[in-house]
N, C-alpha and C positions, 0 to 999 in steps of 0.2 A: 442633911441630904435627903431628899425627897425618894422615898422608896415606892418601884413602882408596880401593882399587880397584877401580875401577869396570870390572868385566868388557864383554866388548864382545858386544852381542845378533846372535846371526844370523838377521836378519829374511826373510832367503828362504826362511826353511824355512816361516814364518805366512804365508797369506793375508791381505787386508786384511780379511775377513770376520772372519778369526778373530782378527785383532788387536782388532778396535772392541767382539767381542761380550761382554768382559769389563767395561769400562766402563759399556756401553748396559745390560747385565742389572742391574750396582752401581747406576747412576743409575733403575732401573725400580725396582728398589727401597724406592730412597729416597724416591721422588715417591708411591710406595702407601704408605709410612710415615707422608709427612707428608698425602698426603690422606686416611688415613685420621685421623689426628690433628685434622683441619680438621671430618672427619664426627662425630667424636665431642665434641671440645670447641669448637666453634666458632673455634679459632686451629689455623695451623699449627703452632706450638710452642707450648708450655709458659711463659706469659708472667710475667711476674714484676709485682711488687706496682709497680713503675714504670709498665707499662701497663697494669693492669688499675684500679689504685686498691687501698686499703688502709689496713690502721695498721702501724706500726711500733714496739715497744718495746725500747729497749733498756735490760740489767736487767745487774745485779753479784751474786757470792757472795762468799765467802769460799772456797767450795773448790769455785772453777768450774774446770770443765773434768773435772773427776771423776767416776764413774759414779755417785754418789749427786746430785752437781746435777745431771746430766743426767737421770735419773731423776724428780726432784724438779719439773726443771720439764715436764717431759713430760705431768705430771699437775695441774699445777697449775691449767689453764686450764677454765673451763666452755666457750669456744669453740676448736674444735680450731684452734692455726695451722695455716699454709700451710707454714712454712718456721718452722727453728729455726737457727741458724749460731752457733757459738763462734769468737771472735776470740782465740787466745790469745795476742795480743802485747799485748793491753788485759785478757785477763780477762775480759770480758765476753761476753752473749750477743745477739742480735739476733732477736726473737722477731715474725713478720708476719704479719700475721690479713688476708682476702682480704675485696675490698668486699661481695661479692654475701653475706659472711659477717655484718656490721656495719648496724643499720637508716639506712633510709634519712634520715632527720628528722635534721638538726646536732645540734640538742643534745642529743638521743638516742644519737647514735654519740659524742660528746665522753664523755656517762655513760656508757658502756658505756666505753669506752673508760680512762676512771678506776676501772671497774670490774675491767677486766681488770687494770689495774696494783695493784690491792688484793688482787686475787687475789696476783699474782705477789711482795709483800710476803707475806702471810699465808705463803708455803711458803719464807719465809726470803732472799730476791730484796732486792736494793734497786733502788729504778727512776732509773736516771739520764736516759733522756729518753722523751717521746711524739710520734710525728709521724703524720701526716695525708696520703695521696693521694688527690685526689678520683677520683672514676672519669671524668670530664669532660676532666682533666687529662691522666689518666693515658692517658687517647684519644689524645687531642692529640700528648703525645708519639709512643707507638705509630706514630700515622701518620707524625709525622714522620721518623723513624728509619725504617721503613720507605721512605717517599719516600727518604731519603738512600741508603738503600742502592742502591734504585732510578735515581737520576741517578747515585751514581759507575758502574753495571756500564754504563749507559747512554752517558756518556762515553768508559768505557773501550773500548765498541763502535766509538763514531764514531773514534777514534783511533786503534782499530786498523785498519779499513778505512780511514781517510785514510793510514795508515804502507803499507799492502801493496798497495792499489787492486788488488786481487782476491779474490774470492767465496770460493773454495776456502780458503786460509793463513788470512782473516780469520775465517772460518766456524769453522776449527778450534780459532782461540784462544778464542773468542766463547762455543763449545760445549763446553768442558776449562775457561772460567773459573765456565760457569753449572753445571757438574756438581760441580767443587770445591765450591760455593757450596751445592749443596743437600744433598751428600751430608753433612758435618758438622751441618746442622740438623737431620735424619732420627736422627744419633747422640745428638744433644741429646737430642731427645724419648725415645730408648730409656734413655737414661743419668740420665735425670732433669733434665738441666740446665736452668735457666729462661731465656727472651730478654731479656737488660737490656738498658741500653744499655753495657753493660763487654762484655757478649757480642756486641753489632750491631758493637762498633769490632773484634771478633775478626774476626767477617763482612766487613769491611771491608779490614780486611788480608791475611784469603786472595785476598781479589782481586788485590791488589798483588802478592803472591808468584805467583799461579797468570799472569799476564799476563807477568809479567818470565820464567820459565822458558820460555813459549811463544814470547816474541817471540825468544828465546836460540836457539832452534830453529828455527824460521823464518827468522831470518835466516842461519844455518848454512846450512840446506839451498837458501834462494833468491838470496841475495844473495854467498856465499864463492865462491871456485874447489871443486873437488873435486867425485866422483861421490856420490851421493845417500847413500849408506850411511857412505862416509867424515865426509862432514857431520854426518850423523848420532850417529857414532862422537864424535863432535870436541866435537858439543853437549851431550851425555852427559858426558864425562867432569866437563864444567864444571858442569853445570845438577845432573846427582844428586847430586857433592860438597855443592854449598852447598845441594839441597833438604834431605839427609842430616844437615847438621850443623845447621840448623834445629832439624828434628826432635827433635835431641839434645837442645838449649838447651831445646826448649819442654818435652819429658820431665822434666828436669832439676828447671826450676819448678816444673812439675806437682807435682814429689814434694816439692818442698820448701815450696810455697805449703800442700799439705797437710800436710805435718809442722807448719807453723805455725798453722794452722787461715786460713791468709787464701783464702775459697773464691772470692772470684769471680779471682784469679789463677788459682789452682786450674782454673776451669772454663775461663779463658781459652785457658791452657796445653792441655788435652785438644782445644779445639777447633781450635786452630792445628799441634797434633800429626795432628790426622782428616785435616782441611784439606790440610795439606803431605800427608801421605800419599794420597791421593787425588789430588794431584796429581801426584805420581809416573806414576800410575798413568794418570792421564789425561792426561797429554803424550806419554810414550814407548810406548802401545798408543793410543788415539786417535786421536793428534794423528799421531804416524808415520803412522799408517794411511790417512788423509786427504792428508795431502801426500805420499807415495807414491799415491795415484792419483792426485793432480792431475800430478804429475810424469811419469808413465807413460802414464798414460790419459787424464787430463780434459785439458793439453791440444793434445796431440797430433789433437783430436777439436773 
């Protein structure tokens, strides 16, 4: 096992000013990203054919995956898809046309929709299957997944102020787990990525991860023997090891889910890479930051 060293920060040289204003400037950021993203498309991210609604084809070649299928089908549609995805452990491609794209009227979008797969025969395609989101549906979920996301960060709040019964420690995990949480959706939308629900259970798990490094720290600093930096020093070496090798594991898939064309691993992996990084970043400047003044100043006061 590869062990990894973790240098040890000397925090008295930074204010706490200057520790949080790295975070607070990334997090200011990403919240002009995504509200611009909300100004211009009506979503804060980039939703996918699960919440918005849609069709779905997926189509076979013979020499898929090649730049002349790729090619081939890129042209083949009278309606532009949303998304195109090669699966190459199947061969296949996965081709999704957006509702606002398809008429309203069933039997209308069913023809159309027979239409498109005539197309996608015609340039040499075989259509192995059709499917259907309605946009009704497609709501439905959206909010639910959203609500979910919303009751676990909600949970994880009550638990953490029931675990510390103080303002200060809980404020910090509370604000390092909601900053984790937006800064990767902000990367989404730069990077193209769409919100599934393969991407909401991404969102789901930085939380996990961004909670269990802060409580690792908090309890270092509030709960051990040792002076404030020493705990610090002590939380660190545990907490960046295993954010570090994270990191690794999810790169790792990243490059390999894309070498095999499987994208929503792929996107999962990027997001969980963002995620943990950012979390780095908002425990050990942040979160330091915050509980050094609570320790020093808030409450001596």
């Amino acid at each position: 096992m590869v062990q990894i060293d973790v240098p040890e920060v000397d925090y008295t040289r930074y204010t706490n000013r200057q520790l949080v204003a790295i975070p607070l400037a990334v997090l200011v950021v990403s919240l002009a990203v995504i509200g611009g993203w909300y100004v211009v498309t009506g979503a804060p991210a980039n939703l996918g054919v699960e919440f918005t609604g849609g069709a779905e084809l997926r189509v076979t070649a013979d020499d898929a995956g090649t730049d002349a299928a790729d090619a081939r089908l890129d042209d083949a549609f009278s309606t532009e898809p949303s998304s195109i995805q090669y699966i190459s452990g199947d061969g296949a491609y996965v081709v999704t046309f957006r509702d606002a794209d398809l008429p309203d009227d069933p039997e209308q979008r069913q023809e159309r929709l027979s239409a498109l797969s005539e197309e996608a025969e015609a340039s040499g395609f075989s259509v192995e299957s059709e499917s259907f989101v309605s946009a009704s549906f497609g709501a439905g979920v959206a909010t639910q997944a959203l609500a979910g996301v919303g009751v676990a960060f909600l949970g994880m709040s009550v638990l953490v102020f029931a675990m510390f019964r103080s303002f200060v420690p809980s404020l910090a995990i509370v604000a390092s787990a909601f900053s984790d949480l937006l800064i990767p959706v902000a990367m989404m939308n730069l990077l193209g990525i769409e919100m599934t629900l393969g991407t909401v259970a991404a969102l789901l798990m930085i939380i996990g991860y961004s909670v269990d490094s802060d409580i690792l720290l908090n309890n270092s600093v509030l709960r051990r023997t040792g002076g404030f930096y020493e705990s610090v020093s002590r939380a660190m070496r545990t907490g960046v090891t295993m954010t570090l090798t994270s990191i690794a594991a999810m790169l790792v898939m990243t490059v390999v889910a894309w070498l095999f064309g499987i994208t929503l691993l792929r996107d999962i992996g990027i997001i969980l890479a963002v995620g943990l990084s950012a979390d780095l970043m908002n425990t050990y400047l942040m979160n330091v930051s915050l509980l050094r003044w609570y320790k020093f100043e808030g409450v001596s006061r």
